[in-house]
N, C-alpha and C positions, 0 to 999 in steps of 0.2 A: 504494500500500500504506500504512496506516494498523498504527503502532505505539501499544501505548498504555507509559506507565512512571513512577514517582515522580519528580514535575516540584518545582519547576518548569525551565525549561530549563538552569539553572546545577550541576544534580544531577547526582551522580556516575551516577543511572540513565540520565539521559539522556544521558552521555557514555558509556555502555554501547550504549545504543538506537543511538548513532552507526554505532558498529561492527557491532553484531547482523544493523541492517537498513540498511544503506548507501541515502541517500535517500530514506527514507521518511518520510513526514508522522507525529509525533510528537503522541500525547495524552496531554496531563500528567495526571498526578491527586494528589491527596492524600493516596493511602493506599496501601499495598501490594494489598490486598481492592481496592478499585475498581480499581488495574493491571487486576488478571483479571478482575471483573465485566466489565469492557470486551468484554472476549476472548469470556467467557460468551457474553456477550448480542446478540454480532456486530457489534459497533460499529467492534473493532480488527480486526485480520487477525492479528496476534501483538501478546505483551504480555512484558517484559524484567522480572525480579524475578532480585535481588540472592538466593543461600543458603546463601553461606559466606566468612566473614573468614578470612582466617589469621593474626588475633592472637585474635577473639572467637569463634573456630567457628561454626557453622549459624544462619544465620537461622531460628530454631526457629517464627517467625511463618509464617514463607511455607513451612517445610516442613509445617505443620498446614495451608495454602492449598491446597498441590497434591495433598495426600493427599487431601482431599473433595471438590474439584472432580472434575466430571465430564466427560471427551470434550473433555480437552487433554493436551501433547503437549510434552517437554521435546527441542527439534529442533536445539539448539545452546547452545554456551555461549563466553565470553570471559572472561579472567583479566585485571582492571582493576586497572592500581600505584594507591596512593592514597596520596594526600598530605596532611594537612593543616594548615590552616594557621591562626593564631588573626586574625580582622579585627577591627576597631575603626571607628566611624566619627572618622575625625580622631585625629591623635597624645595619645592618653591613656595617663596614667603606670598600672601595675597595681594600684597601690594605689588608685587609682579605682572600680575593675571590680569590682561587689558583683553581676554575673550574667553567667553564661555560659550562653549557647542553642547548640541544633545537636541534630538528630538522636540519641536514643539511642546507636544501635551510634558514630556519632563521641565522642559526649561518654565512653563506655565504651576507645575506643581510643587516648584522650588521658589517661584518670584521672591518668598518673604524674605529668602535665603541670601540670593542674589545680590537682591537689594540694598539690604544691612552690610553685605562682604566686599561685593563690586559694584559701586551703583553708577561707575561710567565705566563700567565693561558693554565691548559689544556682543550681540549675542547672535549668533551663526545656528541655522534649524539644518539642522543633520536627517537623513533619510530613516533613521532609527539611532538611538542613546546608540548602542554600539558602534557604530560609524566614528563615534565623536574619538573612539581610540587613537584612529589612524590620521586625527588631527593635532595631538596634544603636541605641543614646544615650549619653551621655557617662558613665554605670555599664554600659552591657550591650556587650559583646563575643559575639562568635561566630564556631564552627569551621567551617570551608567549603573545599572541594577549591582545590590550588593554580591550578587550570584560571579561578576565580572571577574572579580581578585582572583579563583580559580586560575593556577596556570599563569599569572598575568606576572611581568618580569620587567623590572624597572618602574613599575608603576607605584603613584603612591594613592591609597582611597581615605576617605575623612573617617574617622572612626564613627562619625553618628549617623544617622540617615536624615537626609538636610532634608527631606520635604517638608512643606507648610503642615500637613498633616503626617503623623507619624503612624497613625489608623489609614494605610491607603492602599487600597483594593482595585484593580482592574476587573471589568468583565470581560472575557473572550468568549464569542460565539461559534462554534464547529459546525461550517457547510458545508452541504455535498448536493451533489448534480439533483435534480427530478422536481417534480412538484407537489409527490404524493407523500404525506406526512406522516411518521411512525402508527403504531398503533396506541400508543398510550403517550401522556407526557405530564410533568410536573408544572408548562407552563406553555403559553400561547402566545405567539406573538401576532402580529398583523399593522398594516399601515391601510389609513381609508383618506378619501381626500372628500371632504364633504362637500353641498351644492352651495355656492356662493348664493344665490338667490333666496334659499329658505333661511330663515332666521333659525336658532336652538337645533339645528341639526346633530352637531357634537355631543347635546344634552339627551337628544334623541338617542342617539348609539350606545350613551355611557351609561342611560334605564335602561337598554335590553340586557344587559347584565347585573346591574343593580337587581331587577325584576327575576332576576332567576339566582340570585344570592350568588353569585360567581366576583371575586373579587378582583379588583381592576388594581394592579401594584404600580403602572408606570403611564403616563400619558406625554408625548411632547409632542412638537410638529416644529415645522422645515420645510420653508416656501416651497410652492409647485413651479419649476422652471418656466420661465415665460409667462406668467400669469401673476403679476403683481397683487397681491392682496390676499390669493387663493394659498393654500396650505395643505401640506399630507398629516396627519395626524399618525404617528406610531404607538400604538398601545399593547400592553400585555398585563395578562391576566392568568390566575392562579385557576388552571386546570386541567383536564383528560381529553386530550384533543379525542380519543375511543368514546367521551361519553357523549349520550341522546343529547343533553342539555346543554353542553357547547357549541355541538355541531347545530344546534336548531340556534344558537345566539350568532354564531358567524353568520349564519344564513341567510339569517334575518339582517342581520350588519352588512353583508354583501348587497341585499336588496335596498337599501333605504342610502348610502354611499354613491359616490358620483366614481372611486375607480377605489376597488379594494385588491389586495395582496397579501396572502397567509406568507409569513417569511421564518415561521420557527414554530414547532412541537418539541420542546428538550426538557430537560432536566438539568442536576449538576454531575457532573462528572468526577 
């Protein structure tokens, strides 16, 4: 089995992919979009994308990823601790360090960090924290999961873990190719874009589950491309995709919806 996920191997995706897909041979890529072109185009057998911090909320990239993909399948997920940690190549004093690299969402989940240590450091978005390795010099520092020091030679890591939050959990979601959803699941996802024209349509969808005691854990939305004002709403909801009582609450959410898409049946892994 061939997984693909944001490489390269030091990346907190692919300490995801570890867990997701227990021994399976790992295709790094550069970009979130290539993760799933992978999947797309049948190269991987699933692909691991990152869709929710709990200090920075939704990976709003990848939730705009799986909403237009076509004939994939969110069939699991894991709740990854994350740590991180500031590296240096070689003991350099702060007042040194005029660049900080690493990944967006890291460099976003360390701001308070940043701020206080280097606050006219520039800050350089790497393809993933791991990348930022093969930038470090004796001004550029970078942020990298604690898992990094493994193996690592000449490097130096901060003993603490610098994020704003020290409680900081990644979700990863595991897709694979199809459109037909397991037989049982812990939880439901879906995206619906309601009618601009009807007023309370949202408040409409979110009583067909209210009305059947099915509990709604996450609601957001993320403009509809080209349609200023119009919105995809993504929700999930604590359930059995196998039971009568969801599949009759989608149904009905499919019908009253201006464009709906089921994007996950999973559990935690």
């Amino acid at each position: 089995m061939k997984v693909s996920c944001l490489g390269p191997k030091e990346s907190y995706s692919s300490l995801a992919a570890d867990k997701l897909c227990k021994g399976a041979e790992k295709l790094y890529c550069l970009s979130f979009a290539a993760t799933l072109n992978l999947l797309l185009e049948g190269i991987s057998d699933a692909a691991v994308l990152p869709v929710e911090n709990c200090i920075m909320g939704s990976v709003v990239q990848n939730l705009d990823l799986i909403s237009t993909a076509e004939n994939v399948m969110g069939v699991g997920e894991y709740f990854l601790p994350v740590e991180h940690r500031l590296v240096t190549r070689g003991k350099i004093p702060y007042s040194n360090i005029q660049r900080v690299c690493s990944h967006v969402q890291a460099l976003s989940q360390c701001s308070e960090f940043i701020a206080n240590n280097f606050p006219a450091a520039k800050l350089i978005y790497t393809h993933s924290t791991a990348e930022s390795l093969s930038m470090l010099d004796g001004r550029t520092a970078g942020i990298v999961g604690a898992h990094a020091k493994e193996g690592a030679d000449g490097l130096v890591f901060s003993e603490e873990n610098i994020a704003d939050s020290k409680e900081n959990f990644t979700r990863f979601l595991l897709f694979k190719r199809g459109n037909i959803p397991p037989e049982h699941s812990e939880y439901v996802y879906f995206s619906a874009v309601c009618k601009r024209e009807k007023s309370g349509e949202l408040c409409r969808i979110l009583e067909i589950f209210s009305r059947r005691s099915i509990n709604v854990t996450r609601v957001e939305s993320r403009p509809v491309r080209d349609i200023f004002g119009n919105y995809r709403f993504f929700i999930e909801f604590a359930g059995d995709i196998g039971s009568e009582n969801v599949k009759s609450a989608l149904k009905e959410t499919e019908a009253i919806a201006e464009d709906f898409k089921l994007l996950g049946a999973y559990g935690e892994i």
